[in-house]
Residue, then its C-alpha position, 0 to 999 in steps of 0.5 A: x593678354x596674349x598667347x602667342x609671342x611675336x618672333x624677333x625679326x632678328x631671329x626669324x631669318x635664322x628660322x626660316x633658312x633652318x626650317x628650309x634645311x630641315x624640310x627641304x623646299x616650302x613655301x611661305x605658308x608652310x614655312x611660317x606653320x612649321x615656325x608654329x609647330x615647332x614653338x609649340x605655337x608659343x611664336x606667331x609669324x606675321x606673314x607682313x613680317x615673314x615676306x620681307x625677311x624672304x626678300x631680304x634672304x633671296x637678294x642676299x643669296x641665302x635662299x633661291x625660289x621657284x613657282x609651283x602648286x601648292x597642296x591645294x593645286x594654288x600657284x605659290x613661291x616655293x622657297x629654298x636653302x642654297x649652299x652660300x644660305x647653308x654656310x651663313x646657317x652654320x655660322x648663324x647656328x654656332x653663333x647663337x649657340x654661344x650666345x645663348x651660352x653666354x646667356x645661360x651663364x648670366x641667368x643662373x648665375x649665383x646670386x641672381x634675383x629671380 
């Protein structure tokens, strides 16, 4: 059985551009740990997933990176959110938001079998 949930592929777009914002430049070590702590280490981030979803951000104009040294004095990509990727983050937040309202609604509605 496991103990960890994969994260929506849909969704870890949202987490990462939020996780930059929160904490400013990471790279994608620090991004996918955050992830996890911030579940409670109740998501797991597949670093085959977390990399294209990177790509997939950069080409789109959401987050811009540079070369630095990590913690451990290693060369890593460091990733971070610009003000084209903060507009999409506030747009993406009010729009789960609601979807997760609407959501809410449905799974305790009266009469619902639980």
């Amino acid at each position: 059985m496991k103990d960890k949930n994969d994260v929506w592929q849909g969704t870890l777009a949202l987490m990462v551009m939020k996780t930059l914002d929160m904490m400013g430049p990471q790279h994608g070590y620090g991004i996918a740990r955050r992830i996890e702590q911030i579940s409670e280490d109740l998501l797991s981030v597949n670093h085959g997933t977390l990399y294209p979803v990177l790509l997939k951000l950069e080409q789109e104009g959401s987050i811009a990176s540079d070369w630095g040294l990590s913690e451990n004095n290693r060369k890593a990509r460091f990733y971070h959110l610009t003000e084209e990727g903060r507009r999409e983050l506030r747009t993406e937040q009010l729009h789960w938001e609601a979807t997760t309202s609407i959501m809410a609604r449905f799974l305790s509605a009266p009469g619902a079998k639980q």
